[in-house]
C-alpha positions in Angstrom: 58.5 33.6 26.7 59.0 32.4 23.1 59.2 28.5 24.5 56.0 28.7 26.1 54.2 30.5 23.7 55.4 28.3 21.5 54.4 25.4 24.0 50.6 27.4 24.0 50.0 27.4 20.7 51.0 23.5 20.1 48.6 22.8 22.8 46.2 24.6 21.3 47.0 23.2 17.8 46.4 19.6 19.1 42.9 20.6 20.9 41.7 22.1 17.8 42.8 18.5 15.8 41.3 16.8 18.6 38.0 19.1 18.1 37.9 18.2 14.5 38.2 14.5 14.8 35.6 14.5 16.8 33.4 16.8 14.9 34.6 14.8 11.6 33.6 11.1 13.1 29.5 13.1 14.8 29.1 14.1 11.0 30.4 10.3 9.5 27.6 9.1 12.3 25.0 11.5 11.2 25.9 10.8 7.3 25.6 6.6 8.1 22.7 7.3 10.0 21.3 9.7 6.8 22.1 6.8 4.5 20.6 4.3 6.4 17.2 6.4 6.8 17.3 6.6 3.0 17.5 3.2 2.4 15.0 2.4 4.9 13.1 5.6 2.6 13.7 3.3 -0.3 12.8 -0.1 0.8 9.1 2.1 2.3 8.7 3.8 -1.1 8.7 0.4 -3.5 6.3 -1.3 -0.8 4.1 1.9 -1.3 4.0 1.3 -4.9 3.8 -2.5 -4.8 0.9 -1.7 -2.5 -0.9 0.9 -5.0 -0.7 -1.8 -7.7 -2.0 -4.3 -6.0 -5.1 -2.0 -4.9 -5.7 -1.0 -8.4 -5.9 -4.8 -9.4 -8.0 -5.3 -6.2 -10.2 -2.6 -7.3 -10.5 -4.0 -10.8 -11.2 -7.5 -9.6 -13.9 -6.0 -6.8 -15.4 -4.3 -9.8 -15.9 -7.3 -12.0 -17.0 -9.5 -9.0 -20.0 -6.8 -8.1 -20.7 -6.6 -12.3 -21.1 -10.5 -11.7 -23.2 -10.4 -9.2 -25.5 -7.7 -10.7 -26.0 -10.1 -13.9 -26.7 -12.9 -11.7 -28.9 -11.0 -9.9 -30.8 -9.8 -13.1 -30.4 -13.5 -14.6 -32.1 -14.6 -11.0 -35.1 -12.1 -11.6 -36.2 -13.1 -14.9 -36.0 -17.2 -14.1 -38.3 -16.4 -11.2 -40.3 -14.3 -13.5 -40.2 -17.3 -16.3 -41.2 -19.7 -13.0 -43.7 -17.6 -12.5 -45.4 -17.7 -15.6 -45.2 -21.6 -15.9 -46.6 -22.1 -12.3 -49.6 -19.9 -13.7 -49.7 -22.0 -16.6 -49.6 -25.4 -15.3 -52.4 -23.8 -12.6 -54.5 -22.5 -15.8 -53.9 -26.1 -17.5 -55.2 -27.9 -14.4 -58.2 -25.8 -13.4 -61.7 -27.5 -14.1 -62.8 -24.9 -16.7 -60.3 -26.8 -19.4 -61.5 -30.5 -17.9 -63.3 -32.4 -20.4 
């Protein structure tokens, strides 16, 4: 009776190991796989940033650009305005009321 208790127990000792070594190499899997995920994490989270930067400078560059084009547009107005006044000018000149 003492044998094969003995015997029990041993066998019962080993399935217990044999339990643990697996539970001890799922939680080595899971920990890689956690690692892994936060390098990945990482890697996604400088991107991100690089990508914000590079928006911002986007934005600052689209800004300028439309500020441009606003003073060319203003610029545009006033030489038609000027071309304007010369064509009435040069019409005023050549009319018969200043002929000799």
């Amino acid at each position: 009776g003492h044998e094969q208790l003995l015997k029990m127990m041993e066998e019962r000792m080993m399935d217990v190991e044999q339990k643990l070594r697996l539970v001890k190499r799922l939680l080595q899997d899971k920990v890689n796989q956690l690692k892994d995920q936060l390098s990945k994490n990482t890697r996604a989270d400088a991107v991100v940033k690089d990508l914000y930067v590079e928006n911002a400078q986007l934005l600052k560059a689209l800004e300028a650009t439309e500020q441009r084009q606003r003073t060319a547009e203003r610029r545009n107005y006033l030489l038609e305005e000027k071309i304007a006044n010369l064509n009435r000018i040069v019409r005023n000149l050549a009319s018969p009321s200043f002929s000799p």
